[in-house]
C-alpha distance (Angstrom), angle and dihedral (degrees) to the residues before:
residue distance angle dihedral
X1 . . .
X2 3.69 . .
X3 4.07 88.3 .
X4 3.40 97.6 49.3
X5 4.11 98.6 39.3
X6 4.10 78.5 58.0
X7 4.00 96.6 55.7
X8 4.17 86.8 43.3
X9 3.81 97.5 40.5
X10 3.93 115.4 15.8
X11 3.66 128.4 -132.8
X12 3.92 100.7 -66.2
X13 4.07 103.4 53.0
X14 3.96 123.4 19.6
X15 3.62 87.5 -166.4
X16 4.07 92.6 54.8
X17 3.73 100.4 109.3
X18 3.55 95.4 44.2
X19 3.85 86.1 62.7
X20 3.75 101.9 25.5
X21 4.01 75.9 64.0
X22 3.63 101.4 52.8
X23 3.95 91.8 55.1
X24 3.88 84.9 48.9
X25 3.34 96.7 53.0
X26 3.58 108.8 23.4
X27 4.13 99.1 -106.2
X28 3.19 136.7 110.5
X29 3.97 123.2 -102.4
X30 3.82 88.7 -105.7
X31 3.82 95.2 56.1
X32 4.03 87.6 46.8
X33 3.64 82.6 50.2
X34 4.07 95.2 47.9
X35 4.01 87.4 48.2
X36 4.15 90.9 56.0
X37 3.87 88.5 40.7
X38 3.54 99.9 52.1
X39 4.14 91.5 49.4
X40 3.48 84.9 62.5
X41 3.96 95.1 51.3
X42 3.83 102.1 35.5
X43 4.00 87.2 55.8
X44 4.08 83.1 49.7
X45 4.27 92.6 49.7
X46 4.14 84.0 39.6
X47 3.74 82.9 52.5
X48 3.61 100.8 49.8
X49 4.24 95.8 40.2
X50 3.52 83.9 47.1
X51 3.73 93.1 63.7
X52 4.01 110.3 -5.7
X53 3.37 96.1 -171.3
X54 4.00 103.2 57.9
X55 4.01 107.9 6.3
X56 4.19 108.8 -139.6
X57 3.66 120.4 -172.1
X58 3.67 100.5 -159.8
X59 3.76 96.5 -167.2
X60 3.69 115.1 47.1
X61 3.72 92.8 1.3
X62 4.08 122.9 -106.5
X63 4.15 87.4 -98.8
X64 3.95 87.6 51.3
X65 4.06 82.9 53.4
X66 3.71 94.0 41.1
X67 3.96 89.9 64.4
X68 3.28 98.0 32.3
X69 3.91 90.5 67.5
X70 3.72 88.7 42.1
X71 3.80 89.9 50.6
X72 4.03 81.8 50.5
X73 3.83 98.5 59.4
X74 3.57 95.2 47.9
X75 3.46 85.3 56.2
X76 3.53 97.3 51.7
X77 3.97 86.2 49.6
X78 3.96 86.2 56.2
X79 3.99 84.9 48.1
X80 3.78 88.7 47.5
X81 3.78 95.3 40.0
X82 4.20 90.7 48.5
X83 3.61 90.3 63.7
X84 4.06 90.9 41.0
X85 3.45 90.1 60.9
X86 3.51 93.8 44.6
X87 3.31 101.5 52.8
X88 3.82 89.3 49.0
X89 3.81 95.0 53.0
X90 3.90 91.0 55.6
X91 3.83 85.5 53.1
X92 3.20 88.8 45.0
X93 3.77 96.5 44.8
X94 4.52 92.2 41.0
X95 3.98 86.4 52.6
X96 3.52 90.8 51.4
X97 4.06 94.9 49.2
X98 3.50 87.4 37.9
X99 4.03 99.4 57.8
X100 3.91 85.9 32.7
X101 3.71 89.6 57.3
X102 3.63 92.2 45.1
X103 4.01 87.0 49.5
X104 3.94 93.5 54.3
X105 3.89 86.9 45.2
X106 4.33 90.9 62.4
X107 3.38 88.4 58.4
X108 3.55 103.7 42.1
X109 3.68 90.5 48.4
X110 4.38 87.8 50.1
C-alpha cells in the first residue's frame, strides 16, 4: 500500500490524488474515492457470478481484491477523518478569537 499510495499521492499528502482528482474532474474526493472503491468490488461480484460456487479473480487474484477494498475504507476514514479534524481546528481556532476578542474588550472597556 505504502508504495503505491506514494506513486498516486507523493510524499507530502497520501490523500493527494483523491483530491487532485476531484478538481480535475469536477467531484469531490469522496466520489473519486467511491469510483476506485467500487473497481475493487464490481471485479469481486464479477468474480462470484462468474463462478458462484468458488469466486476466482484471474487478474489480481480475489485476496489481492479483498485488501484492496479494505485498504479503500481506511482511506475513506482518513478522507472522513481530514475533514474531522478540520472542522475541529476552526472551532478550535473561532473559540480562541472569540474569547481573545472578548479578553481585549475588558480592558478596553476599563
Amino acid at each position: 500500500m505504502y508504495s503505491k499510495g506514494k506513486a498516486y499521492a507523493g510524499d507530502v499528502d497520501s490523500l493527494a490524488n483523491f483530491k487532485r482528482n476531484a478538481t480535475r474532474l469536477g467531484l469531490t474526493k469522496y466520489q473519486v474515492w467511491g469510483v476506485y472503491f467500487n473497481k475493487h468490488i464490481d471485479s469481486m461480484n464479477n468474480a462470484i457470478s462468474q463462478n458462484p460456487e468458488r469466486p476466482i479473480d484471474l487478474t489480481e487474484g480475489l485476496r489481492g481484491r479483498i485488501l484492496d477494498a479494505i485498504t479503500y475504507l481506511c482511506i475513506l476514514q482518513c478522507l472522513l477523518t481530514e475533514d474531522a479534524l478540520k472542522n475541529t481546528k476552526l472551532k478550535i481556532k473561532d473559540t480562541i478569537i472569540s474569547k481573545f476578542r472578548k479578553f481585549l474588550n475588558r480592558f478596553r472597556s476599563k
